[in-house]
C-alpha positions in Angstrom: 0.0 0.0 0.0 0.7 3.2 -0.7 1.0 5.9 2.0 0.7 9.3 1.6 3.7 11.9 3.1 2.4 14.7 5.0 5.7 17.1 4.1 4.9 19.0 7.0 5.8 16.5 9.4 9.9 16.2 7.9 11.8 18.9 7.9 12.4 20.4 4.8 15.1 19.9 2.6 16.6 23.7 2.9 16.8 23.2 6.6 18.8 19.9 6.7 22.3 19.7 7.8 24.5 19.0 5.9 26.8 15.9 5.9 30.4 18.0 6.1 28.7 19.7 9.0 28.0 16.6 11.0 31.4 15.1 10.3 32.9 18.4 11.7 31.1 17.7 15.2 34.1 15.2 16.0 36.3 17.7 16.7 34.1 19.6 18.9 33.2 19.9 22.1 30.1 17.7 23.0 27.5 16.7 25.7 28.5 20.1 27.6 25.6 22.4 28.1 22.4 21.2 29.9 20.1 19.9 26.6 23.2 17.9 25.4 23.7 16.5 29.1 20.1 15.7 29.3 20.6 13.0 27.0 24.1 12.2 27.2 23.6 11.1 31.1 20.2 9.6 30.2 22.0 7.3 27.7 25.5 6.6 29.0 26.8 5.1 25.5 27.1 8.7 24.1 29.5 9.2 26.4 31.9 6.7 25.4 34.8 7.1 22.5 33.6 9.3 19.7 29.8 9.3 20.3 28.0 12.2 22.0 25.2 14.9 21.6 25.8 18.2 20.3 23.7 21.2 19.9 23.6 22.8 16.7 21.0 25.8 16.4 17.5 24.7 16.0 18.5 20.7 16.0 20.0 18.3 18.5 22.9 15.8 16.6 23.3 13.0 18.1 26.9 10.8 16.7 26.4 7.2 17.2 29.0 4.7 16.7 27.0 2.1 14.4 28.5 -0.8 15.1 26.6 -2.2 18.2 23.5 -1.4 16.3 23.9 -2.4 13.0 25.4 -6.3 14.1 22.3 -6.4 16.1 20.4 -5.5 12.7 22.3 -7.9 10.7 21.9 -10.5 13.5 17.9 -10.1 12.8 18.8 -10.3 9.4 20.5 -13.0 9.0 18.1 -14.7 11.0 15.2 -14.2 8.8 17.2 -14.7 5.5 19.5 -17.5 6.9 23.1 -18.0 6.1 23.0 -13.9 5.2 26.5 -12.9 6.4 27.7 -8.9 6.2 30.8 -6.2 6.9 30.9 -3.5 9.1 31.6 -1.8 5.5 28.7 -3.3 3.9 26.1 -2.6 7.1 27.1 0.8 6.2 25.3 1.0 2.9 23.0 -1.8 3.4 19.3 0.1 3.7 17.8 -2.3 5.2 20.2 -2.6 8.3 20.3 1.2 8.6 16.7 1.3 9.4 16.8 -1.7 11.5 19.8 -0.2 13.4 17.8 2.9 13.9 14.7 1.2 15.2 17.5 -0.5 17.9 18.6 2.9 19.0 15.5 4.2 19.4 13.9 1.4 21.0 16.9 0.7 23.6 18.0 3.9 24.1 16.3 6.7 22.7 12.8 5.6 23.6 13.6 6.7 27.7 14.0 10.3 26.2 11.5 13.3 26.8 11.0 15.5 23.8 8.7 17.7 25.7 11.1 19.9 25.9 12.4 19.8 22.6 9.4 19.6 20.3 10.4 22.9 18.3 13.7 21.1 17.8 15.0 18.7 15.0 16.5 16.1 15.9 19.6 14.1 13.6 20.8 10.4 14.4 23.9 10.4 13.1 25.5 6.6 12.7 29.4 6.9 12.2 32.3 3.7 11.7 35.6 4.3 12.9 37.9 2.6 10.1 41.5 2.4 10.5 41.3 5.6 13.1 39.5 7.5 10.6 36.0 8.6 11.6 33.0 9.0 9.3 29.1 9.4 9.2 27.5 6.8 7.3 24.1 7.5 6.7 22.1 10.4 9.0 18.0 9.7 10.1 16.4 13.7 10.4 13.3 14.4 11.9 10.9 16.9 14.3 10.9 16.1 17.8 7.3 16.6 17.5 6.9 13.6 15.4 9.1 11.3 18.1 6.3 9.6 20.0 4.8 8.5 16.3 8.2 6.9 15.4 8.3 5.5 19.2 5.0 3.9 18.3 5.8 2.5 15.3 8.5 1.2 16.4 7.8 -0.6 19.4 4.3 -1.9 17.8 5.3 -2.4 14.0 8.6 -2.6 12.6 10.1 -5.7 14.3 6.9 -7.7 14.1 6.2 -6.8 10.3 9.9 -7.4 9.1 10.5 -10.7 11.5 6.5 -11.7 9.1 9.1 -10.7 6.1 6.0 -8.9 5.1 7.4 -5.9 3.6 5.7 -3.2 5.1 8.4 -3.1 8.2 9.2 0.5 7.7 6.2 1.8 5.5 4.6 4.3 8.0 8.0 5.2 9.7 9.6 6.0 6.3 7.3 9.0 6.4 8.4 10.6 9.3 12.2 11.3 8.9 14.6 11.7 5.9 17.5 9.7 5.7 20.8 10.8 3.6 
């Protein structure tokens, strides 16, 4: 089935940030000021190696070291498609495992978060591999706080079960809540 984007609910192309300007929030200073430490102590892993949250104007980037969740999603993959074997470097640019990964995060982790306080705020899920000490973003989830308690829903009631079914429609509604570059 088809489903219909309401373009109000991602944030429009114009305002995205871009890649370069995520990859520069390495070298900077994260999880420092009190809506970066909000989330940084509620979720302990972005405080660990390269990961972290950092403010950046109107949006709230948060640099997640993929690895942990996109094995988990090739784990569920391989499950369902048996004797399916991947890379870190092929996770990376496999679609499907991005999406998985992200439902991981934001089931395990994110999920705990308020967004009360950060409805007018957009809100980018960076995943980034560290490859022979280099560091760089592989593929970046944007969307509105405001539309977080949908994705939540989603989610925790549809993706898993749907794509575990193999019945293609694992990521149909959440698709049209964020944009993913």
């Amino acid at each position: 089935p088809v489903i219909e984007i309401d373009k109000t609910l991602l944030i429009p192309d114009e305002d995205l940030l871009p890649i370069s300007r995520i990859q520069n929030l390495f070298g900077d200073l994260k999880c420092l000021i009190p809506e970066e430490t909000y989330f940084c102590d509620l979720i302990p892993d972005l405080k660990k190696g390269n990961s972290g949250v950092a403010a950046v104007g109107e949006s709230m980037v948060f640099l997640v070291d993929q690895a942990p969740w996109f094995n988990q999603a090739a784990a569920l993959k391989t499950k369902r498609l048996k004797g399916f074997t991947d890379t870190l470097e092929n996770q990376a640019r496999d679609e499907e495992i991005q999406k998985l990964g992200l439902s991981y995060f934001i089931l395990e982790r994110l999920k705990l978060a308020s967004m009360k306080d950060y409805e007018e705020k957009n809100i980018y899920i960076a995943f980034y591999l560290e490859n022979d000490k280099k560091l760089a973003v592989t593929k970046v989830f944007a969307f509105k706080a405001s539309v977080f308690p949908k994705i939540v829903t989603q989610v925790d009631t549809q993706v898993f079960s749907d794509y575990q079914k193999d019945s293609g429609l694992a990521f149909t509604v959440i698709d049209t809540l964020y944009r993913m570059y």
